[in-house]
GUFIVO-308737 format. One record per atom (N, C-alpha, C, CB): residue in three letters; y, x, z. Coordinates in steps of 0.02 Angstrom, whole numbers, padded with zeros to 5 digits, always signed. Atoms other than C-alpha are relative to their C-alpha. Glycine has a CB too. Layout:
ALAYXZ;...
! end
This chain:
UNK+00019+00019-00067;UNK-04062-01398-01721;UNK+00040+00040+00051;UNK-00075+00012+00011;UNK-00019-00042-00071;UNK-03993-01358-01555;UNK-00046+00036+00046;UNK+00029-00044+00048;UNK+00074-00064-00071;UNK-04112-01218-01448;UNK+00041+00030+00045;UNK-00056+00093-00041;UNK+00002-00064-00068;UNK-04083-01147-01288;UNK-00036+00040+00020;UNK+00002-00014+00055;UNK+00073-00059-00016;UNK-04188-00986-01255;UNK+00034+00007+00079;UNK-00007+00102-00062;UNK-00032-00007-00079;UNK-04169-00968-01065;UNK-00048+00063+00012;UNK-00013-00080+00067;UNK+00047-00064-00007;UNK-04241-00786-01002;UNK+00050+00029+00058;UNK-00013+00057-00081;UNK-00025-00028-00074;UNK-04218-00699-00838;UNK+00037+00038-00021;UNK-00046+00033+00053;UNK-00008-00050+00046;UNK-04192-00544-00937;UNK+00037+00007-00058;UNK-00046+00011-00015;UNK-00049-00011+00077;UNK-04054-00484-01087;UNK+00041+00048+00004;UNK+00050-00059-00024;UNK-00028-00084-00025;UNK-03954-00362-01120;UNK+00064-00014+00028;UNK+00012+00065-00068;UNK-00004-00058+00031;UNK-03900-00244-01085;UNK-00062+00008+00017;UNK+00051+00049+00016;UNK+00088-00028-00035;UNK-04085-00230-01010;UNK-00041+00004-00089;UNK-00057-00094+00077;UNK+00052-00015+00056;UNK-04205-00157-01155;UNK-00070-00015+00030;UNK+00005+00079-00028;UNK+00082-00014-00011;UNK-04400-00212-01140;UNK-00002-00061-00042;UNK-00046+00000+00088;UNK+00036+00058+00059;UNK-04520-00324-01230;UNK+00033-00056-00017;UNK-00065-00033+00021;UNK-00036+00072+00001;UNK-04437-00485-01164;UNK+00048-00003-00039;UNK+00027-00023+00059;UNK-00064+00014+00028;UNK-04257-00454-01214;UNK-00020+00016-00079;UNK+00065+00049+00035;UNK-00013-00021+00063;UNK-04309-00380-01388;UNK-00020-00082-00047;UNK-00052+00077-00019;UNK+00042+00040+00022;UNK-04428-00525-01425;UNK+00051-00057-00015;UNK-00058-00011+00047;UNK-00026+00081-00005;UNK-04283-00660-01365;UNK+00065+00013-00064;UNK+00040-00029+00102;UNK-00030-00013+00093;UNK-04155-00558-01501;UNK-00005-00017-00047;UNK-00006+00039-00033;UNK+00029+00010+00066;UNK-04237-00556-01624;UNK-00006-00081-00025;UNK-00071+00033+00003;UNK-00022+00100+00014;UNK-04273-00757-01602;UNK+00043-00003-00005;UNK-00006-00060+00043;UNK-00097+00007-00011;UNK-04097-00769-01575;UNK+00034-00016-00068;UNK+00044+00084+00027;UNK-00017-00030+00024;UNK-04045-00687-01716;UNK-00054-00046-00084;UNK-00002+00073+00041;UNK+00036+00001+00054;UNK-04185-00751-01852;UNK+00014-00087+00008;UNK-00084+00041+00003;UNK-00005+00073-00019;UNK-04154-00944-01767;UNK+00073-00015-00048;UNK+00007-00014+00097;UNK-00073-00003+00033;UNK-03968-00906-01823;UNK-00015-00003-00063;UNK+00046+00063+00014;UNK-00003-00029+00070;UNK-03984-00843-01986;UNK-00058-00075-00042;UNK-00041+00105+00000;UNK+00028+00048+00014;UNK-04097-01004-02023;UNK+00042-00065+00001;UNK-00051+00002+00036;UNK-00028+00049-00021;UNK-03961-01105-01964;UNK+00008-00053+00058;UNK-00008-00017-00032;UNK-00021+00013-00077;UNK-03982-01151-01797;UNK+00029+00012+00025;UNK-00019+00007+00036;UNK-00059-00005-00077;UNK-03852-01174-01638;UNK-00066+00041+00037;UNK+00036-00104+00055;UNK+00047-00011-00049;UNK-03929-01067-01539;UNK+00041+00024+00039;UNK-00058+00038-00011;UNK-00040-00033-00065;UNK-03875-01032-01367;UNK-00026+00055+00058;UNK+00017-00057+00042;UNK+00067-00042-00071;UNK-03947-00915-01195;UNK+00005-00008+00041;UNK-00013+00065+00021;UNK-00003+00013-00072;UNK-03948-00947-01037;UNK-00055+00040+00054;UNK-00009-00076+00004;UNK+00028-00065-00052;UNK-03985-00793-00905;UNK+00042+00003+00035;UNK-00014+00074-00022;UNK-00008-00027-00061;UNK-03949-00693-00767;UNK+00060+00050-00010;UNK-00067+00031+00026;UNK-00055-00082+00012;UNK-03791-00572-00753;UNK-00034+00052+00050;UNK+00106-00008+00033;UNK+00013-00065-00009;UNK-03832-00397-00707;UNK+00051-00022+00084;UNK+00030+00067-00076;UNK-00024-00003-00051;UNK-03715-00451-00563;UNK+00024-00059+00027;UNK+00036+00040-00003;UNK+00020+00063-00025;UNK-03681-00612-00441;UNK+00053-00043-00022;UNK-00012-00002+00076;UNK-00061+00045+00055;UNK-03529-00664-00573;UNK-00035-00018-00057;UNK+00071+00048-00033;UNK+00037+00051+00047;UNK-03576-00808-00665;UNK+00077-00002-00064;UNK-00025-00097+00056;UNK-00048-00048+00060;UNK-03469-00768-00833;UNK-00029-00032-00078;UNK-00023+00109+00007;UNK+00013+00020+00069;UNK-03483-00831-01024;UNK+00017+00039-00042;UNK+00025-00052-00019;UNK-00029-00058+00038;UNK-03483-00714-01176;UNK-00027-00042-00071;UNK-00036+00092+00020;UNK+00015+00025+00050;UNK-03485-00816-01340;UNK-00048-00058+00022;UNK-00022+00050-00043;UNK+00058+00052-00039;UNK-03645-00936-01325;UNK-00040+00032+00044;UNK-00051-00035-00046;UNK+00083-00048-00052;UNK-03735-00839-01193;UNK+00035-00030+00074;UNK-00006+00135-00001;UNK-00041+00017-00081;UNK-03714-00906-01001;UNK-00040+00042+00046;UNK-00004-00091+00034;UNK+00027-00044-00047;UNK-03737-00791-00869;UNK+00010-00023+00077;UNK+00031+00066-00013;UNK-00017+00053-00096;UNK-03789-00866-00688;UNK-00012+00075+00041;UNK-00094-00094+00040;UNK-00019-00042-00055;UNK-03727-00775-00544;UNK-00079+00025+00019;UNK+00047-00045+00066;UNK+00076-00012-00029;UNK-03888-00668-00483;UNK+00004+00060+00062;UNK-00056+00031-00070;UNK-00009-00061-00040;UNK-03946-00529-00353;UNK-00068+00025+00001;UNK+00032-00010+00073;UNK+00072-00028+00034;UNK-04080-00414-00373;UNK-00050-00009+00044;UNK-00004+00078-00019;UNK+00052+00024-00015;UNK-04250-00432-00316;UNK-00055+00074-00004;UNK-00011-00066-00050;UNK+00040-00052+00012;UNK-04376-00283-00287;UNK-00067+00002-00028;UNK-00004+00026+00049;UNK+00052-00006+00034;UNK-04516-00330-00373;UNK-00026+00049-00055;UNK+00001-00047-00019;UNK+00037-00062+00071;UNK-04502-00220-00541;UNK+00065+00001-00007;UNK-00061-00023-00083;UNK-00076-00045+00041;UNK-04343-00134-00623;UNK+00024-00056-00030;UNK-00013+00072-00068;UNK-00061+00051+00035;UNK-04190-00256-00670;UNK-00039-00069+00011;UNK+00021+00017-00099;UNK+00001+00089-00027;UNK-04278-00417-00584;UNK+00045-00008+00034;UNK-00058-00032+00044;UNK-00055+00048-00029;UNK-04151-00526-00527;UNK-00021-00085+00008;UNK+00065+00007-00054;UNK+00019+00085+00011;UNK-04153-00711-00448;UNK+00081-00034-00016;UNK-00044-00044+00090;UNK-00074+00013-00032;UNK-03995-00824-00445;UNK-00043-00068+00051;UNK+00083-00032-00075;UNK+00008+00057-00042;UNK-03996-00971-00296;UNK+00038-00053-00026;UNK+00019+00013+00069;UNK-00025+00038+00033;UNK-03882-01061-00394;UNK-00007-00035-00059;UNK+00030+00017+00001;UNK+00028+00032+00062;UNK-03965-01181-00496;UNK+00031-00044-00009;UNK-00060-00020-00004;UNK-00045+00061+00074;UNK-03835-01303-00561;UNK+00059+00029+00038;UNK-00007-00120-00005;UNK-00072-00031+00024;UNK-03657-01233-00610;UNK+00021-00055-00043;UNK-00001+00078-00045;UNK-00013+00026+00054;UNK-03541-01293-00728;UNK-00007+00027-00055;UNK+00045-00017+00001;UNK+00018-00018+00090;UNK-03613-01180-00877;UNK-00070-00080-00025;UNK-00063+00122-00006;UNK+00051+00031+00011;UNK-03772-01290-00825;UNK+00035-00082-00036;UNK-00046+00002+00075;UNK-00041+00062+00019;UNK-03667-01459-00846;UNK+00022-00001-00069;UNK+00061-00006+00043;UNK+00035-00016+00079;UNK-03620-01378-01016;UNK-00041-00001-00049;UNK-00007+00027-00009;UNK+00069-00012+00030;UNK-03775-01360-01061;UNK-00020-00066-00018;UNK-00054+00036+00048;UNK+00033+00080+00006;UNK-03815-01551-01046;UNK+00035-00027-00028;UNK-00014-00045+00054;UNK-00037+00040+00051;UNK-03670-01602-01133;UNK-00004+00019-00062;UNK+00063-00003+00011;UNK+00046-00039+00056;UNK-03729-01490-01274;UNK-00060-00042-00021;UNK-00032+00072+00029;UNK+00069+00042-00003;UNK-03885-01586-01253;UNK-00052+00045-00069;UNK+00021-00104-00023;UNK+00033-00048+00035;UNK-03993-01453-01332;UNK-00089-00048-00022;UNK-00003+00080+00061;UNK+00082+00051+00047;UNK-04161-01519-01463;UNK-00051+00034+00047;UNK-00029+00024-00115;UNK+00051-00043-00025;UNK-04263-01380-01395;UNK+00016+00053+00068;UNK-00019+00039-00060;UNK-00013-00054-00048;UNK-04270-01279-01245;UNK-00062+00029+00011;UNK+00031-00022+00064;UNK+00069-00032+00020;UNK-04390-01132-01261;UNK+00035+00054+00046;UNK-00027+00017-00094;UNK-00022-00045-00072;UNK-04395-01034-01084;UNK-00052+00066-00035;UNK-00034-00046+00106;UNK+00049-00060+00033;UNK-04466-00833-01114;UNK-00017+00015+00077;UNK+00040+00076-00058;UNK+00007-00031-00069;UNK-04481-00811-00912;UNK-00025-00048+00051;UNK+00066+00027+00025;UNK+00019+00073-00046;UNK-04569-00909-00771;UNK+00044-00003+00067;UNK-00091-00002+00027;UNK-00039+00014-00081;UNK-04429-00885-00618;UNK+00050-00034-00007;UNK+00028+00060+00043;UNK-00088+00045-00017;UNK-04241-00943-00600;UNK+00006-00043-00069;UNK+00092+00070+00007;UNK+00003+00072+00011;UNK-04218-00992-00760;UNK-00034-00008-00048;UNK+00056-00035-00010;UNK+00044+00063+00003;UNK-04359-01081-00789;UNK+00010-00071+00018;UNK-00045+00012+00033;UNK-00009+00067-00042;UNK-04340-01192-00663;UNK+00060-00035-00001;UNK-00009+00010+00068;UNK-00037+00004-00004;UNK-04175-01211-00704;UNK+00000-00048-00075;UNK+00028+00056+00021;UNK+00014+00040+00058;UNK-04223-01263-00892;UNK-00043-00075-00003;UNK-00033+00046-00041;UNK+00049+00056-00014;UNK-04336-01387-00828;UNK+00014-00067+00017;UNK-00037+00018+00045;UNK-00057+00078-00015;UNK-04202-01511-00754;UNK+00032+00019-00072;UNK+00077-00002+00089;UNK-00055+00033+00047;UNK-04093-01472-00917;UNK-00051-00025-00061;UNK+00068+00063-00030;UNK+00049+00012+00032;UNK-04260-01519-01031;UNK-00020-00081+00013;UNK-00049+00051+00019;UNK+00008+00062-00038;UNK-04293-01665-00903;UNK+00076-00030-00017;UNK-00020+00013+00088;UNK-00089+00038-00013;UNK-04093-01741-00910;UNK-00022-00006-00085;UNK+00102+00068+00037;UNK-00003-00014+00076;UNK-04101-01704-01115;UNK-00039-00052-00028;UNK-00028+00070-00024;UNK+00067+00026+00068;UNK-04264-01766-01172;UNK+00003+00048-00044;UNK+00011-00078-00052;UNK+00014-00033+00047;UNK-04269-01604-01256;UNK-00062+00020+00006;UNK+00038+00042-00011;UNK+00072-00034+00006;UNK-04440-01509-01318;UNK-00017+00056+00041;UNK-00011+00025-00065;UNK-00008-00062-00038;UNK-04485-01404-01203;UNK-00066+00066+00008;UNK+00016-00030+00070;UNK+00061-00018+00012;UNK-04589-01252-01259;UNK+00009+00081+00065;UNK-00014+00011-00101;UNK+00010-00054-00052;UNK-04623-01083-01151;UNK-00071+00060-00033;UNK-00023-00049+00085;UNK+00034-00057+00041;UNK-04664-00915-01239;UNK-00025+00038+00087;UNK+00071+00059-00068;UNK+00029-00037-00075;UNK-04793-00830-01086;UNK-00025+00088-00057;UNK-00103-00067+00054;UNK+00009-00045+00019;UNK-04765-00662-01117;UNK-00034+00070+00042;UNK+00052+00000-00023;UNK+00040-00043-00043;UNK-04852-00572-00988;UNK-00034+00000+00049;UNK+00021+00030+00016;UNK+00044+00020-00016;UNK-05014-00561-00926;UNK+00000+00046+00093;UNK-00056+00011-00064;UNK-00012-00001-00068;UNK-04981-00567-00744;UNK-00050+00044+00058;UNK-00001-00072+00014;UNK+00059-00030-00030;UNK-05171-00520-00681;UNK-00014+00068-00004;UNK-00052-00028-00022;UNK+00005-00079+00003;UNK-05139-00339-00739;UNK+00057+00024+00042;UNK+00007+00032-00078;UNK-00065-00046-00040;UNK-04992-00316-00620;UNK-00027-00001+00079;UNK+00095-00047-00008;UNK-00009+00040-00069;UNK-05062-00403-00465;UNK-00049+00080+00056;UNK-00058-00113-00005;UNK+00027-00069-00040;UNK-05138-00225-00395;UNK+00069+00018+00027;UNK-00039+00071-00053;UNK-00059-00021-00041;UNK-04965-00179-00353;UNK+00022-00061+00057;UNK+00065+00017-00055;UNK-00004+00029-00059;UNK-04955-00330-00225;UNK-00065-00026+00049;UNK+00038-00050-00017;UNK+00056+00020-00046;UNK-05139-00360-00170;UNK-00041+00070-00025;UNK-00042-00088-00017;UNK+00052-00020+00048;UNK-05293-00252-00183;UNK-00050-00038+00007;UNK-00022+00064+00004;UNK+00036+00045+00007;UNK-05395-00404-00178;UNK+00002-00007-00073;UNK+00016-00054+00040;UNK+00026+00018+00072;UNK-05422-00411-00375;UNK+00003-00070-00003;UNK-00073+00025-00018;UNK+00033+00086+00007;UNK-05503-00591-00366;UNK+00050-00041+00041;UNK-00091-00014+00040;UNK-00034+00033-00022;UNK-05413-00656-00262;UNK+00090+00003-00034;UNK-00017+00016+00068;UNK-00045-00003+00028;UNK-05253-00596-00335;UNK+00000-00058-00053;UNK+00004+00062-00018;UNK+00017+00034+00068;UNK-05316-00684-00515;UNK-00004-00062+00040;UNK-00072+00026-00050;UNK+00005+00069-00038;UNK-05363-00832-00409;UNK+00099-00024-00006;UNK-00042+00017+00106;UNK-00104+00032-00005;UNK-05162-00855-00362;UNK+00053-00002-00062;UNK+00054+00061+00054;UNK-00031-00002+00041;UNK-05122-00798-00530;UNK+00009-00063-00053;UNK-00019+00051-00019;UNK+00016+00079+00049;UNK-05211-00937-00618;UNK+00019-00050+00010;UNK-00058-00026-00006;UNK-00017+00063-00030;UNK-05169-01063-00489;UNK+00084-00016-00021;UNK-00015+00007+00088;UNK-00069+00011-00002;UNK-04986-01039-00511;UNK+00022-00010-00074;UNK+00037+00059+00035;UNK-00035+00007+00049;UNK-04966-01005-00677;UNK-00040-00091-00052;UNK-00007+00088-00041;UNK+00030+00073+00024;UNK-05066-01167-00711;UNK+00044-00054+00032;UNK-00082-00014+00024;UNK-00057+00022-00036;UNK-04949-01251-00586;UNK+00058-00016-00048;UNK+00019+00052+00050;UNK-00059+00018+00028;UNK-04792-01207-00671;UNK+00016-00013-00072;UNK+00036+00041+00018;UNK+00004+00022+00071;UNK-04847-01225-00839;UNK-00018-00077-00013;UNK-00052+00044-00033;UNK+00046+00058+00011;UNK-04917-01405-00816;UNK+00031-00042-00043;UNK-00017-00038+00061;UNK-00067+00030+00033;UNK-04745-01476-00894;UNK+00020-00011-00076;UNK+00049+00040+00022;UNK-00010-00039+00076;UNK-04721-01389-01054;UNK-00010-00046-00051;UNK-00052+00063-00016;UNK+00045+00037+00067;UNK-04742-01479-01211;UNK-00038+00041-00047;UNK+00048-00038-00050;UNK+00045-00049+00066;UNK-04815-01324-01310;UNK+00008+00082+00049;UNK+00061+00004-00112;UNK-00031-00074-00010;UNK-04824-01124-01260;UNK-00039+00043-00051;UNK-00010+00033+00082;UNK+00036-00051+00049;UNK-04827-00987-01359;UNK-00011+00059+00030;UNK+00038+00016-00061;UNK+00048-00071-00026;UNK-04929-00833-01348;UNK-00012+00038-00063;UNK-00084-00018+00039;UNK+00006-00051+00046;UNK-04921-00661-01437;UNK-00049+00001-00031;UNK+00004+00052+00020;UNK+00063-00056+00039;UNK-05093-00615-01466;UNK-00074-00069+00025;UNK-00009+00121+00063;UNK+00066+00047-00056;UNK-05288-00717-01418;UNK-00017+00007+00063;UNK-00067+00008-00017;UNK+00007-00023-00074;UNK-05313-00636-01291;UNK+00041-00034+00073;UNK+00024+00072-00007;UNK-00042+00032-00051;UNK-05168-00726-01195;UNK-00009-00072-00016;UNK+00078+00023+00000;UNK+00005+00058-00002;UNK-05219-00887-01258;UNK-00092-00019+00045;UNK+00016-00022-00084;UNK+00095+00008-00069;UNK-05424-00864-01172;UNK+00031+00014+00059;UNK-00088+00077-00005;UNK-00038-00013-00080;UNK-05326-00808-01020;UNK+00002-00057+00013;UNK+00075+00034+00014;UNK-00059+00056-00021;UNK-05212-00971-01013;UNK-00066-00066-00002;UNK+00088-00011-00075;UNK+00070+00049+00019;UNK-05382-01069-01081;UNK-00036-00011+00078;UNK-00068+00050-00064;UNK+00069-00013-00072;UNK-05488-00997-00920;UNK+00039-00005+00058;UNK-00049+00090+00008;UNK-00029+00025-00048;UNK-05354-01034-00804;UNK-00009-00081-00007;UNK+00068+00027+00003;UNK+00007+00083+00002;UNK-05369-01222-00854;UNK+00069-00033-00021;UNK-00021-00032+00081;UNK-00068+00022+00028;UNK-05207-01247-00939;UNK-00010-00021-00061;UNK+00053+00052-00003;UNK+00010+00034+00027;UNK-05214-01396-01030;UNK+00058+00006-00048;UNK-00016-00047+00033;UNK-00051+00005+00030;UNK-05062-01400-01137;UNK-00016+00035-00080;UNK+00054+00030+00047;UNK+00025-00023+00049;UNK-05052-01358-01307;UNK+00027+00084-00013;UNK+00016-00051-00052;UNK-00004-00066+00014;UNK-05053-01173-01362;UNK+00002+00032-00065;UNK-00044+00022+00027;UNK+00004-00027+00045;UNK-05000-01078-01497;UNK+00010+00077-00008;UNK+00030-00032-00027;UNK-00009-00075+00020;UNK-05023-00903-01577;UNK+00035+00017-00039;UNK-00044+00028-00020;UNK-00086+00008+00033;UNK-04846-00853-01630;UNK-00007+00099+00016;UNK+00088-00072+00071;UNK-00030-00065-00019;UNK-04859-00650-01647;UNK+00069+00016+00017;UNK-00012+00037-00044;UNK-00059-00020-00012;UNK-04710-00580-01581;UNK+00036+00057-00049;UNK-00005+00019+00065;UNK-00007-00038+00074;UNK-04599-00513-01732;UNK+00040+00069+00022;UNK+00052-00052-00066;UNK-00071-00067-00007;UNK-04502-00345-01749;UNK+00054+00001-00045;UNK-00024+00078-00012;UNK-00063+00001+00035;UNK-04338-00316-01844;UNK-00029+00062-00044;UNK+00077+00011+00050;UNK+00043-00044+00028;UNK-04424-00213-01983;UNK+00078+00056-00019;UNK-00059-00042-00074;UNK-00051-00049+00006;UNK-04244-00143-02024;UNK+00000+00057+00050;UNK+00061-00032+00004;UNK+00004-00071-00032;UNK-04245-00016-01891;UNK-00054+00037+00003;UNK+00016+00000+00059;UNK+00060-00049+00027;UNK-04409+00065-01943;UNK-00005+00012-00083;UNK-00074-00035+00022;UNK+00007-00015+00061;UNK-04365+00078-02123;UNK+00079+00038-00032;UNK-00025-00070-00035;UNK-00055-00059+00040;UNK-04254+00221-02200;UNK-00030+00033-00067;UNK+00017+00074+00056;UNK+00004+00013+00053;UNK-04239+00271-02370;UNK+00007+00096+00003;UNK+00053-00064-00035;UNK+00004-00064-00006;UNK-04298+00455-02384;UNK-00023+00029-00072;UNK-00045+00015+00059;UNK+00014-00047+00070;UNK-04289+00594-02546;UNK-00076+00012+00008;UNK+00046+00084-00004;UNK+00084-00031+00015;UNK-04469+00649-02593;UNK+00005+00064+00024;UNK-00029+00006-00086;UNK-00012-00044-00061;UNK-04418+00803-02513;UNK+00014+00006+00045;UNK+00018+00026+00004;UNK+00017-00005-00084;UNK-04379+00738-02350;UNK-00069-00035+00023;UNK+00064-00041+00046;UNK+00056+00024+00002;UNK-04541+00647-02374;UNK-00068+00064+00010;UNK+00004-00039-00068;UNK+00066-00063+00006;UNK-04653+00801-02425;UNK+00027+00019+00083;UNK+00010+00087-00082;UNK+00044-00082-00050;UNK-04587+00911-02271;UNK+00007-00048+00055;UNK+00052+00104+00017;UNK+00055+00057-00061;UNK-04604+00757-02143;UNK-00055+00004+00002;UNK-00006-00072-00007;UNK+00066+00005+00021;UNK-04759+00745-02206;UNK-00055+00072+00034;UNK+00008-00002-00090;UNK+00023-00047-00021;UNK-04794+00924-02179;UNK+00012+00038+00073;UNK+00011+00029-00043;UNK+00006-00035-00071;UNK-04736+00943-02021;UNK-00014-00044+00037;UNK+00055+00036+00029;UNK+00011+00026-00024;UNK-04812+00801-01969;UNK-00082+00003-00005;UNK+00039-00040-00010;UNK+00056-00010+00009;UNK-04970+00865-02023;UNK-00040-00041-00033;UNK-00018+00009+00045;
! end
């Protein structure tokens, strides 16, 4: 199959998002999938590095390494449609999102949307209305989710969220995996014992 993961976020930026969209990346590959990316450059040069497209962006003060771009169709995007990708599976709800949404719409591809973060725990840093915050949270993210043909969600907890907002669409519980190789090293029984012991 052909997939496009589209995400605001990648590296060089390290956090949940980018590790999560790797790792897909990377496990999509190795299965035999085209897989491609489509994000944001760290700077307002729109630039190609293998399959990855990077739209011109400029930063945004909301939280550390947000970025929007205003430029929602390029010729990576035009690329993209001649590609004509099976699946397009967005990890972010801003630029491109909305940007996957016409190349999903043009395609007729599947269009799923991993919601990876629960929005109503941030909204103290722009209101201290609580309720009302959650009110705008629900409204919107019910809004821009209305589209979707499927989303996935880490844990239950983010699927009763997405439930009690009123988001009809279908939902699945897809833990988010880790790369078990970088937590596993191959240690003597004596670097074992005095780990052990000085780890108490």
């Amino acid at each position: 199959m052909k997939i496009l993961l589209a995400t605001d976020v990648y590296l060089p930026v390290i956090n949940g998002v980018v590790t999560s969209v790797v790792n897909l990346r990377d496990q999509l590959r190795q299965m035999g999938h085209d897989v491609r990316v489509l994000t944001l450059s760290n700077t307002g040069r729109f630039h190609q590095k293998e399959h990855i497209y990077y739209l011109g962006s400029v930063p945004v003060k909301i939280y550390p390494n947000a970025r929007v771009s205003v430029a929602l169709f390029h010729p990576f995007v035009r690329e993209i449609l001649r590609w004509r990708p099976d699946v397009v599976h967005t990890q972010t709800e801003f630029t491109t999102f909305f940007v996957s949404k016409q190349i999903a719409k043009k395609t007729g591809a599947l269009w799923v949307h991993t919601y990876h973060t629960l929005y109503e725990k941030y909204i103290h840093y722009f209101t201290k209305n609580c309720r009302l915050g959650q009110k705008f949270v629900a409204n919107l993210s019910r809004m821009i989710l209305s589209k979707v043909d499927g989303i996935v969600v880490p844990i239950h907890k983010v699927y009763e969220t997405l439930r009690d907002y009123g988001i009809a669409a279908r939902i699945y519980e897809v833990p988010t995996g880790i790369c078990l190789e970088n937590f596993q090293q191959t240690l003597s029984l004596e670097q074992r014992t005095a780990l052990r012991a000085a780890l108490g």
